[in-house]
N, C-alpha and C positions, 0 to 999 in steps of 0.2 A: 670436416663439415660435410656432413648431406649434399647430395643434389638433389638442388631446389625443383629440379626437372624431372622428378622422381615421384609420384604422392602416392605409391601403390603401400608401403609399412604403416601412410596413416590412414589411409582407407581400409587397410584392413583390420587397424586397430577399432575404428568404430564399427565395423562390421563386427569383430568380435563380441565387443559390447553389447550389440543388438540393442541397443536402447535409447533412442533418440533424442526426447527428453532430458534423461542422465547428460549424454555427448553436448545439448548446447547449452545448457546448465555450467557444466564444465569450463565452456570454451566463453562464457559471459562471465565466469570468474577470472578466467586467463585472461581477459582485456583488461579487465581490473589490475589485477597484475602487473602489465605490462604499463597499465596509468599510473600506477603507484611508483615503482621502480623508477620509472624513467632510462631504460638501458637499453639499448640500439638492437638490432634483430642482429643477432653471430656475436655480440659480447659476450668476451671472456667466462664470465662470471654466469652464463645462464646457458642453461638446458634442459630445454624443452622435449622430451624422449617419449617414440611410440614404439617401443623397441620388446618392450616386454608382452607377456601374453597378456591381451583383455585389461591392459594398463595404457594409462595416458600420464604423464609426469609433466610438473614445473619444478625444476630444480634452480635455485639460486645459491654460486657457492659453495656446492655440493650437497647443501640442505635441501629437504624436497620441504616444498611451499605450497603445493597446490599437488591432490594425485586423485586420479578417479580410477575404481578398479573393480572389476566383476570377477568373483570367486565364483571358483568349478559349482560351489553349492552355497546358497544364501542370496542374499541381497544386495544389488550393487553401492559401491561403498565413497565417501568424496571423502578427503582427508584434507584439513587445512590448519597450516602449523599456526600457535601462536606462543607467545611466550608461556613460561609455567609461573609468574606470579601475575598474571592477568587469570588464572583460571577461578577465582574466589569473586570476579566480575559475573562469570557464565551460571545463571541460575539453572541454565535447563541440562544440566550438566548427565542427571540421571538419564535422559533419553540418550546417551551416546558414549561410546568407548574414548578413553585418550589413553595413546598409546606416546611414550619417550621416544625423540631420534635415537637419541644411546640410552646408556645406562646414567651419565650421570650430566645427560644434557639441559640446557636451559630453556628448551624450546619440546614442546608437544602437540603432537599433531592429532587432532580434536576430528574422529572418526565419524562419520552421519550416513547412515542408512538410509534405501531411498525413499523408503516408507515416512523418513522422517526430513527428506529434501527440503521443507519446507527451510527448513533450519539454517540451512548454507545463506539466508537473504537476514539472519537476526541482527536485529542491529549494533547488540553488543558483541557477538562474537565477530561480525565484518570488523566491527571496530579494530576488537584484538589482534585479528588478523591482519587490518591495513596497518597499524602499529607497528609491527612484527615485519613484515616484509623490509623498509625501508634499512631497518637495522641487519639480516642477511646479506643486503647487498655490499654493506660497507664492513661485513663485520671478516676477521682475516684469523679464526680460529683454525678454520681447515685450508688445507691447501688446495692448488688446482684440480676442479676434476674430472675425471677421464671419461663421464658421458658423453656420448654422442649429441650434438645438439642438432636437432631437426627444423631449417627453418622454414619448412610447410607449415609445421603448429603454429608461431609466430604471424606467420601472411594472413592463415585460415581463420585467428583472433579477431585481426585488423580490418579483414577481408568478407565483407558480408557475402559478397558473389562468390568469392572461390570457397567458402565456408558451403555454401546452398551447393556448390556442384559436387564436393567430396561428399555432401550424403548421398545428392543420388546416386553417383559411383558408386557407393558403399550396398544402397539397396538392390541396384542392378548386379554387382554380383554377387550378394549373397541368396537372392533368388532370380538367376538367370534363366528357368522353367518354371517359373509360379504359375501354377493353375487355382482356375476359380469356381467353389463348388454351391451348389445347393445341397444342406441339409436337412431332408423332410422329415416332421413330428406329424402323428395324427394325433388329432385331438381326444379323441375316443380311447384313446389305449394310453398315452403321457400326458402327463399335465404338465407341458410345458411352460406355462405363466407363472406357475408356482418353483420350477427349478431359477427362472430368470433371476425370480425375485428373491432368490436366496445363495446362490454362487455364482462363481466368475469362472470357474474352471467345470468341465463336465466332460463324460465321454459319450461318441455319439459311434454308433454303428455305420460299418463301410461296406458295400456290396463288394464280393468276391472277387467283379469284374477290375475294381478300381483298387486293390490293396497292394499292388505294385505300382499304381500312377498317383497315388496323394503320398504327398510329400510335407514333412514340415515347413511352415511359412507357407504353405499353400492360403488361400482367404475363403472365407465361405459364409453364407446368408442362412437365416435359421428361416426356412419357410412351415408354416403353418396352415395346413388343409382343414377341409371344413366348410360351415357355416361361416364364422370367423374369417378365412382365409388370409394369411396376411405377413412380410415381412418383420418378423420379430426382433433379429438382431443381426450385426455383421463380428464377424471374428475371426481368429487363423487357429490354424491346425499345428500343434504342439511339437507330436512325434510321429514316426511312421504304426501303420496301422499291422497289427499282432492280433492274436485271438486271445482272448478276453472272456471272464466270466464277470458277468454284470456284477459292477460293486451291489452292496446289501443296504448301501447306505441310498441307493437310488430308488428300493422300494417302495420312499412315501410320496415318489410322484410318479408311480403307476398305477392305472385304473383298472389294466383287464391285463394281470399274469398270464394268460391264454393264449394270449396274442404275442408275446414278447418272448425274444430267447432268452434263455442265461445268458448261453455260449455265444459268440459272436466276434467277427473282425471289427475290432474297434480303434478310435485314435484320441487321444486327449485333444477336449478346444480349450481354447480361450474366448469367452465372448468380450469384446471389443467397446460393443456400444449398443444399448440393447435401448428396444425402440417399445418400452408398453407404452410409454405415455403417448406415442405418436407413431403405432405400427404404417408399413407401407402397405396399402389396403390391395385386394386383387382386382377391383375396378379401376384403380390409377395404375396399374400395371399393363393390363389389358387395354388400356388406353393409349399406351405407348407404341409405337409400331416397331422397337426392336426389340420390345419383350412381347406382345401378344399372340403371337406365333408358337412359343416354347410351351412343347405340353407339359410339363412341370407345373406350370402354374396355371392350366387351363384343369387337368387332372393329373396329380401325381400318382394315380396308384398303380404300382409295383416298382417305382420309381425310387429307390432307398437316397441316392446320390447322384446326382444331373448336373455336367458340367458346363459353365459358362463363360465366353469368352471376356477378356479384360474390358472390352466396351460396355458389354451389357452388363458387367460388375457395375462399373462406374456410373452407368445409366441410373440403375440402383439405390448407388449413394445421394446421387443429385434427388429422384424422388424420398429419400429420409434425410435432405437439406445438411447433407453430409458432404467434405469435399471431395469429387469424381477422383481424386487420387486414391492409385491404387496399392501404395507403400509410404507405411507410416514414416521414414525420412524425409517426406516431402513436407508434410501435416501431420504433428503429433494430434491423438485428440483424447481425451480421456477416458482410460477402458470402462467406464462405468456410464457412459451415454452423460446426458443431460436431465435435469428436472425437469417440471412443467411449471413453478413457480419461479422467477428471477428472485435473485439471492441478493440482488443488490435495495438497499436503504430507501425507505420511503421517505426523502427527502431532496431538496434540491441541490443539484452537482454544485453550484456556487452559491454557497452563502454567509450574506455578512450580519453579524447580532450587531445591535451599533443599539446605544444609550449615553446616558452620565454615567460619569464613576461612580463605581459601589453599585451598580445593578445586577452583579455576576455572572459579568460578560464573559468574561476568561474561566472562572468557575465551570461556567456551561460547558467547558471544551474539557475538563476532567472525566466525563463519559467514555471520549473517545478515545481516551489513554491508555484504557485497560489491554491488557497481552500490547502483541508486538504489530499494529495495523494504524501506526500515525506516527506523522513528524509533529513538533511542535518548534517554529521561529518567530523572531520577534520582529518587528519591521522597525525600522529607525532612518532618519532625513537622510543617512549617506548608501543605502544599500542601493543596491546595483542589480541589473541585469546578470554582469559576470557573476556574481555571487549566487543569483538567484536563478540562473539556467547556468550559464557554460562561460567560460571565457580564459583569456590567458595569464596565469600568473607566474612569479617568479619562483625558483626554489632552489635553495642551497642544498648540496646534498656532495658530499667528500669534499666541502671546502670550494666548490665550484658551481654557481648560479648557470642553474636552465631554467628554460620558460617551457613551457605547458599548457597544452588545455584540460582544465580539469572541470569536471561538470559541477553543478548548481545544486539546494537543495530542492529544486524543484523538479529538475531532473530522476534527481534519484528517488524522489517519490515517485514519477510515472515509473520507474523501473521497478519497483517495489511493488505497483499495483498491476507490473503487465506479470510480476512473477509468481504470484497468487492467482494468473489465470495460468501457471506452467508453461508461462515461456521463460528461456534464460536472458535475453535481450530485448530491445525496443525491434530490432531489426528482426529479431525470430517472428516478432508477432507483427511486421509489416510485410515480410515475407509467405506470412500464411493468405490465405485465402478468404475472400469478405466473412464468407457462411460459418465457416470455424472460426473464426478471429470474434464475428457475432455471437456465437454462442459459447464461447471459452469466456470474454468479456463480461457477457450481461450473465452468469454463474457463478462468477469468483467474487470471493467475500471481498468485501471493500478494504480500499487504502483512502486514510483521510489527513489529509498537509493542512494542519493549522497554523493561521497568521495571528498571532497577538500584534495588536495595535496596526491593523492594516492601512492605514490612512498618514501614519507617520511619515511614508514614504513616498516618492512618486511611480505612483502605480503604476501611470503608465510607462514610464521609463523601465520601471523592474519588469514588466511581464512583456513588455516589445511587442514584436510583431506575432507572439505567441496568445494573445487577446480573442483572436479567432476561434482559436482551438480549443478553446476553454469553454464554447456553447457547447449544450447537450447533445443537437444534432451533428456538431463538425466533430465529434471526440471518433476514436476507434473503436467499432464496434457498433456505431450509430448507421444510422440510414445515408445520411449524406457527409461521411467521415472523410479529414482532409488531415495531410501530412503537410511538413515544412519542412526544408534543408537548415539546419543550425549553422549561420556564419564563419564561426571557428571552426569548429570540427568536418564540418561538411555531409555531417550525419542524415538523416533523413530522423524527424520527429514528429510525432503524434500525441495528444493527450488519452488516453484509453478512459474506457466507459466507467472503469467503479475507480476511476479517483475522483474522489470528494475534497473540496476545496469550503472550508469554514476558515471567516475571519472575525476579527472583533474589531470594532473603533468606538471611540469614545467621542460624544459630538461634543463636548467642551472643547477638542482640538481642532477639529475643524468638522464642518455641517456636511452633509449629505449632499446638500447641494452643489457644494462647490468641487466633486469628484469628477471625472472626467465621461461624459454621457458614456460614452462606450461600455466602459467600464460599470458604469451603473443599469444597465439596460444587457447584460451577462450574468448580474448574482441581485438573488434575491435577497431584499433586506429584511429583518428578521428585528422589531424595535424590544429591548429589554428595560421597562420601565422599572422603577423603586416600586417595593412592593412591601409596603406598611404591615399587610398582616401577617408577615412571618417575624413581626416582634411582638415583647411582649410588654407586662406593666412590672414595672420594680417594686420592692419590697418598700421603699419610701414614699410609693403613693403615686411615681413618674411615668405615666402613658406614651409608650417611646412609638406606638403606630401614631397616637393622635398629632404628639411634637412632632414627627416628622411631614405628617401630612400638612401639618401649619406651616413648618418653615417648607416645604416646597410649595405651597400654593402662593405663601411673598415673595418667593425667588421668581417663582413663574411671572409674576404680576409686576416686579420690578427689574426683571430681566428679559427673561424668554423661557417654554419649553425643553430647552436643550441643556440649557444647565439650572440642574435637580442635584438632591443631594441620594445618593444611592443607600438602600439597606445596610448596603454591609456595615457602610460608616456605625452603625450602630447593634449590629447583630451578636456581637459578642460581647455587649454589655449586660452585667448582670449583678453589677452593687454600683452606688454611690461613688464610691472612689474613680471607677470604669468611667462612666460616665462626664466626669468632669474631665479625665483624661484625654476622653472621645472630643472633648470641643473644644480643648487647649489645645490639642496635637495636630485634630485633622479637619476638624468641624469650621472654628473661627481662621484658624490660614487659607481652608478651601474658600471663602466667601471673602475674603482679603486678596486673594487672588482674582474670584469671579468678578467684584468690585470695584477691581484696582484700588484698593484702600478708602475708599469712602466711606466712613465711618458711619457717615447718616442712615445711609440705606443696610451697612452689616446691623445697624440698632433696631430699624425697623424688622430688619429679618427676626431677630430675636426675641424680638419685643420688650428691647430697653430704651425704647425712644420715652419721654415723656408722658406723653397721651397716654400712654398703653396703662398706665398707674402702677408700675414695679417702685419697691422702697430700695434706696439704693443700693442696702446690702443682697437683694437678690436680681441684682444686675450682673451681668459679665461683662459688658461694656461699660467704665466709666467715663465723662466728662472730668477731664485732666484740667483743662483752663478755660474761662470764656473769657475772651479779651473785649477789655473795654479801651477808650482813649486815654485814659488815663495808664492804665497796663501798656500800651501798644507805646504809649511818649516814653515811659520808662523804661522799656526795652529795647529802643531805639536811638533815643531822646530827640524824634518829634515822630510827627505824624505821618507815614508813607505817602503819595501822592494819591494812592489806588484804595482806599480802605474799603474793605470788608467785613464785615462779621464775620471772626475768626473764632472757632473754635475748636482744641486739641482734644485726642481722646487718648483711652489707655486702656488697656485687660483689666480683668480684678486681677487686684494684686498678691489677693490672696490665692486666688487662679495658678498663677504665674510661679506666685513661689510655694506648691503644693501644699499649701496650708488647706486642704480641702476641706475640714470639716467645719470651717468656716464658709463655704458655700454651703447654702439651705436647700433642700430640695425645691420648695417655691421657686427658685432662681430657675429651674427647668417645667416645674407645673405652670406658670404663669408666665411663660413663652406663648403655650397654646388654649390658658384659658386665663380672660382676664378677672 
């Protein structure tokens, strides 16, 4: 085994890398990992190897499980095995290579480019893949084997701070001379706003003096002379600068050929984060007292490249609300800047549709199922806290019971949503800095956690002391944003800004009122009434908006607002037969229930009481027995001490026993008109 006192093979493994992103992406699947397995840090069975070039490995068993790998040419690569008759699960299968452990192995490891990173968070293939692991570790096809296990990767998983100080190791020395340059464009001769806004890569000419002192990984600001004058973008410098004839393809953003060479010392950039929607103007520069001094930005001219020291870079970023860090291991942030519109949903972070059954509460929630950007659970009297954030359960695994903390599905949605701002972790993204965490957050498409039947449960037991963190302003990425340590784990947690929280509840189960203030003064309630005119009249004459509106305007009148009978109960009727169906099956039990069996008021509902004038055969309620004294001595043989007017009812019977065409349509028209 490694010394553990050693971290320089894995520091250099992520320096290889150069990709930050990729590395904690990586290292937020390896915790997973290590949550899943359940296997001790230097067990037998696991290695974890930085051994190779521009590779990172989890091996279980000898099987590699987890590998993230940067090839001399292409795109960096994550590899996560799962079985091979789980792959007829993975729809998105064309976006990604699968490649066999052997030739005639039962496990394939499902290749994903980073272009297509998104993918490592799907929820069908995590699935496959958490599947998949538990059986590697127990499984005894190969023998023991002979990698090296590293338990720095192991710590660096578990370990949010020693994780934060091998990047910056990594960045410090892979550039232990970075310099910091200005780029100057005049306006007159490039059209610099039109290259922005068309590539990410460009080459920029380097004065003679400086083509021995820029270095790749060097950082540099694209400055813009002029009228205009103005911080356009921050980026780094590719390769070492060579003489160069101006690509051909750069033509359609030069103005004056005259002015410009062919020939020239050039270096490939990369622009990083390009500022049109919010350049850094040269009067907020000039306002500064450790920029307003540099003639660069007082007049650049003859000034091709002006270098600047790492403060005044960082001085820089702070005016384009950027973080003053000056190596992306610290702060990844996205090479393509930010918008100027929030991507996130015009609606509120919590909210609950709440009605009667059948008003397509749950329906409502099929919107937000499409592609891979929602959970959907169902809330029920025994859920839990531990189920629904974190907590300990048990787990049999080779025959032998451990306990574990394993997170909630509430959890894995905040992780889902901080991953779609491209961080790998809760901790990547509490580790950043407010300004980037702000605007990585309020950017990224939403994640939305649907509750069916939220009320079933007790809320406030399920969401605990996590109730807080569920306001707009306490979330991450908000203005007045608050963290919490998790009980069990001992994590540090936050709700991030584009997770959306949609519930349903049904007020037949219990009323709005009686939910716990907290809890109702955090989500906005959202009423989904019955809505009559998405039905329509049947071919026998049956006006199924106006019947409905009748029988809920008796429901309301002999019960309450709260319990209605909803559309849907009636929306996929569309003959005769349907319809008797609808009020044998769901129609007359739901008002037997709302009721408690009181027949008098289910007949008033219907309009089989008496008064109404129905001829018996287009009742669906009949009068079974009315007991007189006579009846009452006979079935008892005397008189009860208590007497009542007793009278029993029954369904039609021809109802009951599908004899339907023995019910009239009348029995439904003269419900709602007499």
């Amino acid at each position: 085994m490694r010394n553990q006192t050693q971290p320089q093979p894995l520091i250099d493994r992520i320096r290889d890398v150069g990709h930050p992103e990729a590395v904690r992406r990586f290292f937020g699947l390896l915790k997973e990992l290590i949550d899943i397995v359940n296997l001790p840090n230097g067990d037998a069975r696991l290695a974890f190897t930085s051994d190779k070039d521009r590779t990172l490995t989890a091996s279980i068993n000898h099987f590699t499980a987890l590998r993230l790998f940067r090839p001399h040419a292409g795109e960096i690569e994550y590899g996560l095995t799962v079985k091979r008759d789980c792959l007829d699960r993975l729809s998105f299968l064309d976006e990604v290579n699968l490649v066999p452990l052997t030739e005639k192995s039962d496990y394939v490891s499902v290749i994903i480019g980073q272009s297509n990173a998104h993918l490592t968070a799907n929820s069908a293939l995590h699935r496959c893949w958490a599947d998949c692991l538990p059986e590697l570790a127990l499984t005894s096809k190969r023998g023991p084997h002979l990698l090296r296990h590293d338990p720095l990767l192991y710590q660096a998983a578990e370990n949010d701070g020693l994780r934060e100080d091998l990047f910056k190791q990594a960045a410090q020395q892979q550039y232990p001379h970075r310099r910091y340059w200005v780029m100057h464009t005049n306006p007159d001769i490039y059209d610099i706003g039109l290259e922005l806004e068309t590539v990410v890569y460009s080459e920029f000419r380097v004065a003679a003096g400086n083509k021995d002192r820029m270095k790749p990984g060097d950082q540099f600001i694209l400055w813009r002379s002029g009228n205009e004058a103005a911080v356009l973008a921050f980026g780094e410098v590719m390769d070492k600068p060579t003489m160069r004839v101006r690509p051909a393809e750069e033509d359609r953003f030069v103005k004056d050929f005259d002015r410009i060479k062919r020939e020239r010392w050039a270096v490939t950039v990369q622009y990083q984060h390009k500022l049109l929607e919010n350049p850094v103007w040269r009067a907020a520069i000039l306002q500064n007292p450790d920029l307003s001094e540099l003639r660069v930005f007082q007049n650049p001219q003859g000034i091709t490249n002006a270098e600047l020291t790492a403060e005044q870079y960082g001085t820089l970023r702070l005016l384009a609300n950027l973080s003053s860090y000056t190596d992306e291991y610290i702060a990844e942030e996205p090479a393509s800047g930010y918008s100027a519109q929030p991507a996130l949903p015009n609606q509120p972070h919590n909210l609950i549709l709440f009605g009667p059954p059948g008003t397509g509460k749950t329906f409502a929630l099929q919107p937000y199922l499409t592609g891979d950007q929602a959970t959907l659970i169902t809330f029920h009297p025994s859920y839990s806290y531990e189920e629904f954030v974190e907590g300990i359960r048990p787990e049999v695994m080779g025959g032998q019971i451990s306990y574990r903390v394993r997170k909630g599905v509430f959890y894995k949605a905040c992780l889902s949503a901080i991953q779609r701002a491209g961080y790998a972790t809760l901790a990547d993204c509490l580790n950043d800095t407010p300004d980037v965490r702000a605007h990585k957050l309020r950017q990224a498409p939403a994640y939305f956690l649907l509750i069916d039947e939220v009320n079933r449960a007790n809320v406030s037991s399920v969401f605990g002391e996590l109730i807080t963190l569920l306001e707009t302003d306490k979330r991450l990425g908000s203005d007045h944003e608050l963290w919490t340590t998790l009980p069990y784990s001992q994590e540090r947690f936050g709700v991030p800004l584009n997770l959306y929280v949609v519930g349903t509840m049904n007020t037949t189960d219990r009323s709005i009122a009686l939910l716990d203030l907290a809890l109702r003064r955090r989500f906005a309630f959202r009423e989904m009434r019955p809505d009559p005119s998405v039905l329509t009249v049947l071919d026998n004459g049956v006006d199924l908006s106006q019947l409905l509106r009748t029988l809920n305007e008796r429901v309301e009148y002999l019960l309450d607002h709260d319990h209605q009978l909803g559309h849907a109960y009636l929306t996929g009727v569309q003959t005769h037969n349907e319809l008797c169906g609808a009020f044998r099956d769901r129609i007359i039990p739901l008002l037997q229930e709302y009721f408690f069996n009181d027949w008098t008021k289910i007949s008033l509902v219907l309009g089989d009481n008496p008064a109404w004038g129905k001829t018996p055969e287009q009742r669906l309620i009949w009068t079974k027995k009315r007991y007189t004294n006579a009846l009452t001595t006979g079935l008892f043989g005397e008189l009860p001490d208590v007497v009542d007017d007793v009278i029993t009812y029954e369904i039609n019977p021809h109802l009951t026993a599908g004899e339907l065409d023995q019910i009239p349509a009348e029995a439904f028209v003269r419900m709602y008109q007499k």
